[in-house]
Each structure stands twice: as C-alpha cells, then as structure tokens.
C-alpha positions as CSV (number, residue, x, y, z in Angstrom):
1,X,-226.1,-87.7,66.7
2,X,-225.9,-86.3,63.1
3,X,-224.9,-82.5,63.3
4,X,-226.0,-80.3,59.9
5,X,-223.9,-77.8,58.2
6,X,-225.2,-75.0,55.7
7,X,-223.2,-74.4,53.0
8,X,-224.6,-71.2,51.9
9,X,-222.3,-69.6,49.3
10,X,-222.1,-65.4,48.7
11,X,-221.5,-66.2,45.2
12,X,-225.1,-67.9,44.7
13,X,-229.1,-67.5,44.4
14,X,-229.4,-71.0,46.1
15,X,-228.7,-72.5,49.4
16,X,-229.0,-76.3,50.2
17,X,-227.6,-78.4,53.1
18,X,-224.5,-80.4,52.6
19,X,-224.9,-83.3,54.5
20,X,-228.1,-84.1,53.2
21,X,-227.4,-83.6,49.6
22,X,-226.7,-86.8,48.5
23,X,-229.6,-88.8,50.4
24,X,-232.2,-86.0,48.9
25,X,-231.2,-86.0,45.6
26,X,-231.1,-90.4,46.0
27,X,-234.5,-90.0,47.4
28,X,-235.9,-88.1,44.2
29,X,-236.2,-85.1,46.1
30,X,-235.3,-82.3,43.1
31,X,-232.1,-80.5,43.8
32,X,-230.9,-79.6,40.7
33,X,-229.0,-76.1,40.7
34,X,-226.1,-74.3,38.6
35,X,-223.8,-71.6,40.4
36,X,-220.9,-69.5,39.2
37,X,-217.4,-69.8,41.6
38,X,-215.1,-67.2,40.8
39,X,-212.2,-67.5,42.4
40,X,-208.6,-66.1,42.5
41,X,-205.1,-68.0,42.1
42,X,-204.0,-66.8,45.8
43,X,-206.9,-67.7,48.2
44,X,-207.8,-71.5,48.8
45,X,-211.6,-70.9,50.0
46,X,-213.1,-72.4,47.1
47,X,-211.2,-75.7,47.6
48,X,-212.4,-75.5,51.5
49,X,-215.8,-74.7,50.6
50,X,-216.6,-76.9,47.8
51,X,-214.9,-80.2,49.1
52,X,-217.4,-81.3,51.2
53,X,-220.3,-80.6,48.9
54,X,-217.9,-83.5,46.7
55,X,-217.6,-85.5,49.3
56,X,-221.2,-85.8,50.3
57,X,-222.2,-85.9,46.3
58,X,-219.1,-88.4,45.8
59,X,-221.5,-90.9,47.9
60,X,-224.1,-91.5,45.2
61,X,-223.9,-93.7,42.8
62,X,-223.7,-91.1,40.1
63,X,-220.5,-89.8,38.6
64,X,-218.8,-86.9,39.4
65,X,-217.7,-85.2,36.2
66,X,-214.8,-82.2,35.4
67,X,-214.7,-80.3,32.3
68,X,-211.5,-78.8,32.1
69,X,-210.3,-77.4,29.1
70,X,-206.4,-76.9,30.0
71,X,-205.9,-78.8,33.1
72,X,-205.5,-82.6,34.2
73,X,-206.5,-83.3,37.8
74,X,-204.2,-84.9,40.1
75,X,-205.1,-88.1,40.9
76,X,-202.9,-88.2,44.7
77,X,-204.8,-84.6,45.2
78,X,-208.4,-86.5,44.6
79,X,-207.0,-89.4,46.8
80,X,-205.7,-87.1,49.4
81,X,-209.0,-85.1,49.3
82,X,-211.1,-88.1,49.9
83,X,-213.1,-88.5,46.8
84,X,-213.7,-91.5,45.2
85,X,-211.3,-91.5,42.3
86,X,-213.7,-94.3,40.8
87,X,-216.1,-92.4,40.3
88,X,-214.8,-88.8,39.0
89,X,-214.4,-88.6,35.5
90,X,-212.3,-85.6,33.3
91,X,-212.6,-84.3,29.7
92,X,-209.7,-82.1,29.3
93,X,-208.5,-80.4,25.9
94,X,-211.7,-79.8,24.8
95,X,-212.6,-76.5,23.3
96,X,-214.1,-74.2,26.1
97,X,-217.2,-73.5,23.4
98,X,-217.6,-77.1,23.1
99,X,-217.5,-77.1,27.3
100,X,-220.8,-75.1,27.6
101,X,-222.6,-77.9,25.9
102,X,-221.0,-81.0,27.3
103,X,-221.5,-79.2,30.4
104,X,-225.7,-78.8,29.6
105,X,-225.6,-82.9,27.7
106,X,-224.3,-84.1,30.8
107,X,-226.1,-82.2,33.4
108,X,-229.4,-83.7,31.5
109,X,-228.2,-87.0,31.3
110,X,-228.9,-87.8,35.4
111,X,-225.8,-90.2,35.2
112,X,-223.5,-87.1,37.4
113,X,-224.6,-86.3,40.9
114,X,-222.2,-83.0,39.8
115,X,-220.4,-81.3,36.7
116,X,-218.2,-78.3,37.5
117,X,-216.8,-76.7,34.1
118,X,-214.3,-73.9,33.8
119,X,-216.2,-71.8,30.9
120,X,-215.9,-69.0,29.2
121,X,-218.2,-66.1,30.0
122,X,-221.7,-67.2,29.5
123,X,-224.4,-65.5,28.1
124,X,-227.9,-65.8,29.6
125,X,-229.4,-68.0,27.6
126,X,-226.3,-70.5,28.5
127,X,-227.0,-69.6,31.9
128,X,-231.0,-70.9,31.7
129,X,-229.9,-73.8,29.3
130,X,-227.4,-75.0,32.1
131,X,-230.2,-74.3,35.4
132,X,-232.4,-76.1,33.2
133,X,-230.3,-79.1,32.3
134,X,-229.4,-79.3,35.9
135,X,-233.2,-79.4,37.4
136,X,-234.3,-81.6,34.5
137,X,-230.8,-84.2,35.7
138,X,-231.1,-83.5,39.4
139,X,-227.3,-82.6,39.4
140,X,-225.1,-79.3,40.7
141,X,-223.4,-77.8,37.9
142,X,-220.4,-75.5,39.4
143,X,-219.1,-73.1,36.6
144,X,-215.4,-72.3,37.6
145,X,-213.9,-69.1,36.6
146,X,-211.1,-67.3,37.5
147,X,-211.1,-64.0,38.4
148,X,-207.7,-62.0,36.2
149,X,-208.4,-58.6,37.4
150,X,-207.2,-59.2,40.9
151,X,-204.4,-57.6,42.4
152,X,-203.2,-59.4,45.8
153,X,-201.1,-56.5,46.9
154,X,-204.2,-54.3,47.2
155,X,-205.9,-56.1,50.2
156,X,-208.2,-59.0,51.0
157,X,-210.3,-60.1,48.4
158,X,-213.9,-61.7,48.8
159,X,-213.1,-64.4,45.6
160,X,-212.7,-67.9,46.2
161,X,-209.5,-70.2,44.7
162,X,-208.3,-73.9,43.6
163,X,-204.9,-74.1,44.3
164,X,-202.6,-75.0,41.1
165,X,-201.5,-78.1,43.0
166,X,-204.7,-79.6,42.5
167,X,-203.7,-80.4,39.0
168,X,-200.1,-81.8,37.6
C-alpha cells in the first residue's frame, strides 16, 4: 500500500504532494512552481524538508540543477543523501546577477525536474519571470536565502537551514 505525505511549506503560496511529484509532472500534468526558502545557519529543517521533494524529483529523467554562486556541493553529502549524483548538475562562481537569469533560462528549458538558486533579493518582476519560467518548464525553482539578521541566543526561530557540511 502506497502511503502520501504533504509537503506543505509555511514559507510558500503553493502546496503539492511529494510522492506524486515526479509521476505528475512525467505524466504532463503542469506543476511548475517557484518558492523562497530562507533559512538560518543553526537549524537543519530545510535539509529535512526539502530532501525528499529531491529525491522523488531526482526519479525523472530530468536534471536536477544548483546555482550556487560561492559554494561547491559535496559529492559524499549527495551520495549519502540518496540523490542520484548523475543527474545533479552545479554552476558555481557565477555572479549572483547572472544567477537570476540562468536560474529563469533553465527553468524554461524543461530539461531540470528542479533548479534551486541562492539569489540575491529579487525584485517582483524577477519573481513573475522565474513562476513563469517554471510553469512554462514544468520544473520547481527553490530560491535559497539565508536569513543574517538572526540571533540564536534569542529563542527558537521559525527559519529553515542547509548545514555547511553539505558543501566542502
């Protein structure tokens, strides 16, 4: 018997169910959607949440892409976190202006079931360009930012976190 988990995240408009994400968007079913993680260097939430959403997306036969301006993922963390290192591709050192448009060329493109980017802030017309890329591609576009004015001493914070680890 297949159980189904909602992943329903605070930080977004959208909702859609993780187990059947990759056989929708497969099946031509439009899925497309862009949401905004922020998340803070001393909770690991976003990793919890957001891996399964890459696993499940990780069995398409699209790409899963990472636009990361300063880091380079760790290829024993994408091992370890059972995604297919065959199909994840990374652009690092590229300007994080230049990130909002790879970001909105490869959303279009259909060849990535997901693109996550760590941008700069966005204004809203980068906001629409990227939902519209991502409807038009049929992909999820995560835009990763971390949250600076966050003080762990003062208390529990509702922000969500990839560990430094991740990366080498």
């Amino acid at each position: 018997m297949r159980t189904q988990s909602l992943y329903k995240p605070h930080f977004s408009h959208t909702s859609f169910a993780v187990n059947n994400a990759a056989e929708n968007t497969d099946a031509g079913k439009k899925n497309g959607l862009i949401s905004e993680l922020v998340y803070n260097e001393h909770q690991p939430a976003v990793a919890q949440l957001l891996l399964p959403l890459l696993q499940q997306l990780g069995l398409q036969s699209r790409w899963l892409l990472w636009l990361t301006p300063q880091q380079k993922l760790s290829k024993l963390w994408l091992q370890q976190s059972g995604l297919p290192i065959e199909k994840v591709v990374q652009l690092s050192q590229i300007n994080s202006l230049d990130t909002v448009e790879a970001m909105e060329k490869a959303l279009l493109t259909g060849n990535y079931s997901v693109v996550l980017g760590w941008l700069p802030d966005l204004t809203e017309e980068d906001r629409l360009k990227l939902r519209r890329a991502a409807e038009l591609g049929n992909a999820y576009g995560f835009i990763m930012r971390p949250q600076r004015d966050i003080n762990p001493i003062h208390g529990h914070c509702s922000t969500l976190k990839i560990h430094s680890s991740l990366y080498h």
